[in-house]
Every structure is written in C-alpha cells, then in structure tokens.
C-alpha positions as CSV (number, residue, x, y, z in Angstrom):
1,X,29.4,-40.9,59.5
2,X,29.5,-38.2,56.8
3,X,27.3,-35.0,57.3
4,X,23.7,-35.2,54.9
5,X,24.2,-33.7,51.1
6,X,22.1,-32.1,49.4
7,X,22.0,-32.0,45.5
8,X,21.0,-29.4,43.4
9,X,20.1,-30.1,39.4
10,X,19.3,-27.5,37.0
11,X,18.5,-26.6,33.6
12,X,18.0,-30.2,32.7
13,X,16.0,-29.5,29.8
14,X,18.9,-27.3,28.4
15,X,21.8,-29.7,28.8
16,X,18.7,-32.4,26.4
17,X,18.1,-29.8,24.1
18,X,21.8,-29.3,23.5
19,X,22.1,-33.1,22.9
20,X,19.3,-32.5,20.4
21,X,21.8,-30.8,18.0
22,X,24.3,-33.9,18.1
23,X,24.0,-36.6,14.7
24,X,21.8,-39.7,15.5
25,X,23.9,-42.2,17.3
26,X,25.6,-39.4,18.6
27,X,22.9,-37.7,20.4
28,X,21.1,-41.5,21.4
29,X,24.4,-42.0,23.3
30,X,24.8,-39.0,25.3
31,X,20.4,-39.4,26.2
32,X,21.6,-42.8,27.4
33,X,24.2,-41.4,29.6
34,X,21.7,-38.7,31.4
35,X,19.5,-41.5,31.7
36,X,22.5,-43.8,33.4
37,X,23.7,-40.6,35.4
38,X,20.3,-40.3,37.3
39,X,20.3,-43.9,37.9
40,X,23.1,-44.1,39.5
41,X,23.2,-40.9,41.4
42,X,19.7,-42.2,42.9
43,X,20.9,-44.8,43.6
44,X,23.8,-44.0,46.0
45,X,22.2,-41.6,47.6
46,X,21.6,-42.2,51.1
47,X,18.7,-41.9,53.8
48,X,20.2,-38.4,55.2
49,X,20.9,-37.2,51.9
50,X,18.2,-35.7,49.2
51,X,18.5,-35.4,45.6
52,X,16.2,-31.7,44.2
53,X,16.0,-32.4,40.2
54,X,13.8,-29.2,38.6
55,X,12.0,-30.2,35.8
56,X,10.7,-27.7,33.0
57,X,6.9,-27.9,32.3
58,X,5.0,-28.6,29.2
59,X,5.0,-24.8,27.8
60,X,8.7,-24.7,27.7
61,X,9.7,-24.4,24.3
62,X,11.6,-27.7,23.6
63,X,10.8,-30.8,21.4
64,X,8.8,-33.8,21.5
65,X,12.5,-35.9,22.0
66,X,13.0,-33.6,25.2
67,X,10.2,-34.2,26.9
68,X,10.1,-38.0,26.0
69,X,13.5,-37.6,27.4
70,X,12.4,-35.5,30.2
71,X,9.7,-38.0,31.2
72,X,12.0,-40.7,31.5
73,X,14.1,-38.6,34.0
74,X,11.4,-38.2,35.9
75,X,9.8,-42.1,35.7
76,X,13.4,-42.8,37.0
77,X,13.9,-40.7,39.9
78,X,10.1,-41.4,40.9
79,X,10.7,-45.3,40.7
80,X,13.6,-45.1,42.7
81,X,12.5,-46.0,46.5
82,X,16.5,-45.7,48.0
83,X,16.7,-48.8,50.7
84,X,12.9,-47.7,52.0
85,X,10.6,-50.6,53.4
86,X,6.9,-50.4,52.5
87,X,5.2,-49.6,55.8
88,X,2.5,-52.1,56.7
89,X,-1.0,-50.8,57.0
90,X,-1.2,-50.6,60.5
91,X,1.7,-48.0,60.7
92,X,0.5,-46.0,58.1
93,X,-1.5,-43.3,60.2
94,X,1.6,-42.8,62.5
95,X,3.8,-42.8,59.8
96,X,1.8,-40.1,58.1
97,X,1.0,-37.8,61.3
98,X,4.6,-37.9,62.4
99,X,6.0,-36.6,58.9
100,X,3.6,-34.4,57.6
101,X,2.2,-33.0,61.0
102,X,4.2,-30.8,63.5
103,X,1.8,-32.2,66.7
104,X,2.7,-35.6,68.0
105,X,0.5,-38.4,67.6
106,X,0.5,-37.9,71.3
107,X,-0.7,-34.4,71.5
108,X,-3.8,-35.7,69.3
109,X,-6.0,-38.0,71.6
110,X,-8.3,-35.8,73.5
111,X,-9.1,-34.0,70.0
112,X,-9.0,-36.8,67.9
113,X,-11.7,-39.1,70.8
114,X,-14.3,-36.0,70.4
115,X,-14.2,-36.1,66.6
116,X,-14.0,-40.0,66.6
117,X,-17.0,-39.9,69.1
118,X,-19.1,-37.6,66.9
119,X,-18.8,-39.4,63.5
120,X,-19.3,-42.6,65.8
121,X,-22.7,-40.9,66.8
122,X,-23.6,-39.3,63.2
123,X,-22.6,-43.3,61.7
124,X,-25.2,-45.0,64.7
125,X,-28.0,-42.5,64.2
126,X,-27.8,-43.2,60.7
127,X,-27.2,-46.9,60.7
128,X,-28.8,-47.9,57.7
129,X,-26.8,-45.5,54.9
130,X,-23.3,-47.2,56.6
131,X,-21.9,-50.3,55.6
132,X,-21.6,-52.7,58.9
133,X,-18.2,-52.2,59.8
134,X,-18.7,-48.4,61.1
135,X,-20.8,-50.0,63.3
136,X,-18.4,-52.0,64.9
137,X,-17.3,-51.4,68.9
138,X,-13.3,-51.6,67.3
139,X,-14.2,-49.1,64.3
140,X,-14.2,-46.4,67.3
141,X,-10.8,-47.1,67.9
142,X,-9.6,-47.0,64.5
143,X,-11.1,-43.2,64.1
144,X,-9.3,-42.8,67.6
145,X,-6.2,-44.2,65.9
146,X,-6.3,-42.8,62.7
147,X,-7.2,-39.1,63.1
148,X,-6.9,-36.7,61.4
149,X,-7.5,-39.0,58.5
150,X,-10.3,-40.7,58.2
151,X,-9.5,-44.6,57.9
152,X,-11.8,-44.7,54.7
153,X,-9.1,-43.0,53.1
154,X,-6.2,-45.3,54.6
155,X,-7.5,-48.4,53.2
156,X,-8.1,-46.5,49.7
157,X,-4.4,-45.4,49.6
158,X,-3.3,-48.9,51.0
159,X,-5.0,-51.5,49.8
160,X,-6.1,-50.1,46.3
161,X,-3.8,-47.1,45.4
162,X,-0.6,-48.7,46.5
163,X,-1.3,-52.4,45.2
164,X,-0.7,-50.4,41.6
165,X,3.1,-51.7,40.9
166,X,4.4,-48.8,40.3
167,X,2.8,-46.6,43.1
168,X,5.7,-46.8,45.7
169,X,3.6,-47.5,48.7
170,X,5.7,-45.2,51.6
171,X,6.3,-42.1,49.3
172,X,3.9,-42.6,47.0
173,X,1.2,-41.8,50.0
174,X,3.1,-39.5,51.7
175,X,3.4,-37.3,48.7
176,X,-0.3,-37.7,48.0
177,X,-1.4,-37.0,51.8
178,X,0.9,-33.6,51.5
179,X,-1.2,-32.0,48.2
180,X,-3.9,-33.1,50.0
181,X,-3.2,-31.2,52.9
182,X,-1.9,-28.4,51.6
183,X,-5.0,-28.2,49.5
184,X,-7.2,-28.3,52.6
185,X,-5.4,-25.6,54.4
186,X,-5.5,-23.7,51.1
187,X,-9.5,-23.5,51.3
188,X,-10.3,-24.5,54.7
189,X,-13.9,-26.1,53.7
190,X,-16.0,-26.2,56.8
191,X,-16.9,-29.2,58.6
192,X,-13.3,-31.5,57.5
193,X,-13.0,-32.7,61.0
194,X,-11.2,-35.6,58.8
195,X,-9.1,-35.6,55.9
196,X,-11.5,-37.5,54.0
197,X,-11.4,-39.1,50.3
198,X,-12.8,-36.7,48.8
199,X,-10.5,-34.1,50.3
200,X,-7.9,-35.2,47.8
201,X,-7.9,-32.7,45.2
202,X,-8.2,-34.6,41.5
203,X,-7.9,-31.1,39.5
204,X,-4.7,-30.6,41.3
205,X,-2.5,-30.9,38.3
206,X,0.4,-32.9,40.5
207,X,-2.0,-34.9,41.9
208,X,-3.2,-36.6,38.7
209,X,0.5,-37.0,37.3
210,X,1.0,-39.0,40.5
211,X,-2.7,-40.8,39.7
212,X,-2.1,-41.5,36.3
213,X,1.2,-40.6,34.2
214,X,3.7,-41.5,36.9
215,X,2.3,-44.9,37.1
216,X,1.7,-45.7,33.9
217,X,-2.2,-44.9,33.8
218,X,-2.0,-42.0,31.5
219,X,-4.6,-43.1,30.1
220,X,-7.1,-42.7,33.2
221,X,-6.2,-39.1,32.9
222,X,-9.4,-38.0,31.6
C-alpha cells in the first residue's frame, strides 16, 4: 500500500478573514467551500495517515463571522471518527494503556496487584463509606485489570461521558485520558497510585471545550 501522509494546515483563520472582504453571496459561497473542503479531506483520509489543522485562539484579532466559521471547522474535523469502531467497555483499559503508555499492559501486573491490593484493603477496612460493589471478590480483579486507572473513572468516561452523542467514544476518551495524564505528570500530587476522577483537570482550558463546546454543552461551561 501507499506510505502514511501527513497533512499540514495553516493560517486558516487568514484564508476566512480574506473571504470576509468578498460581497455577501460571494463570501457565503467560498465559507461553504472551506467547510466542504474539510469534509471531504477528513473524510478520505486513511487509518495511517493524520490530518494537523492549527487553529487561532480567541485573542486573535478576527471577527465574530471567523470564529463562527472557525468553530464549524473545528465541530467538523472533531465529529469526524474516520472508519474507527467504538471500543466496548471491557477493552477500554487496554486500549488506553497501550496508546498512551510506553509499558505494556504486560509489564504492569506485579505493580498494578500491590496497588490493587492496597485500595482493596483501604475499601474493606472502611466498608461502610463504599458502595457494595468495591467489596466484591471480582472488583479485585477489575483494579488488577484496569490499572493505572482506577475503574471509577472507566465507567464515568464510558457509560456517562461517551453516551453524550456527540462525544466520539474511542477518541473522545483517549484525548481526555492524555490531558489528564499530562496534567498529572505536570504536578505529580502525592498518593495518585490511580488516575482517578478527580485527576481530570476541569480548569484545563482544552479539557472543558472537549466537556462542553465540542459537544454541544456550551452551556455547562460555567
């Protein structure tokens, strides 16, 4: 087959504001051409290839039309999930350690049994501030299983996070579980034997555009 491509788009926001000076059915034209260019280039793009788009923040100094215009581009490309299967939950920790971790799931048990074992023990001597199912002989396994995330946060992601129609279940997480990661090596906060919920950092400013604007919940912003 052909060798992987890689595609480079710039100045995005220039080639808009350019259209900006074009007369009214003029300039709605050539907007509806970007937006039928990104379409389609997303969508033949295949699994080896990748698509980098660089979009300019808020404090660049265009109008209101460009970043309306801007925001499409970007609802666009973020939609587009190219020929990718939603994972089922059971695959989601291995999915997740073998993209975003440079160990193999492999190289993980002995360490991830002695942290499993230890919130086992911290969940038992404490029975009565745990729901049930920590209690469990198979919840064990499923720390085993899922370390170094804790499976709290798995089922968040899965079966409430990624329900959300346009939260695109495979990237969608694997995005999230990379700010969240990155964060936690950023500030190394003692005791994260697991990346828990609350490890996900909500005043990340990409974080809640993937929590809110890039699936339609702008208004949960706040």
């Amino acid at each position: 087959g052909e060798a992987p491509l890689v595609i480079l788009i710039d100045e995005v926001g220039e080639h808009l504001r350019l259209i900006m000076g074009e007369e009214g059915e003029e300039r709605d034209r050539r907007f509806s051409q970007v937006a039928a260019f990104f379409r389609n280039i997303s969508a033949a793009l295949r699994r080896t290839d990748l698509l980098v788009v660089t979009l300019p923040d808020q404090s660049a100094p265009y109008e209101q039309e460009v970043f309306a215009q801007l925001g499409a581009i970007e609802n666009i490309l973020g939609r587009k999930n190219v020929e990718e299967a939603p994972v089922k939950k059971e695959e989601v920790p291995e999915v997740i350690k073998r993209r975003l971790f440079s160990d193999s799931p492999g190289d993980l048990k002995s360490v991830a049994r002695e942290a499993a074992a230890a919130f086992n023990s911290y969940y038992r001597s404490r029975a009565s501030h745990f729901p049930a199912k920590v209690l469990e002989p198979n919840y064990f396994d499923r720390l085993v299983e899922h370390y170094p995330i804790h499976p709290e946060l798995i089922d968040i992601l899965y079966d409430r996070i990624s329900t959300i129609p346009s939260f695109q279940k495979t990237r969608g997480m694997l995005a999230l579980m990379a700010r969240t990661l990155k964060s936690i090596y950023g500030e190394r906060p003692k005791g994260a034997q697991y990346l828990m919920p609350y490890h996900v950092p909500l005043d990340d400013e990409e974080v809640r555009s993937m929590l809110t604007q890039r699936i339609g919940r702008e208004g949960m912003a706040i």
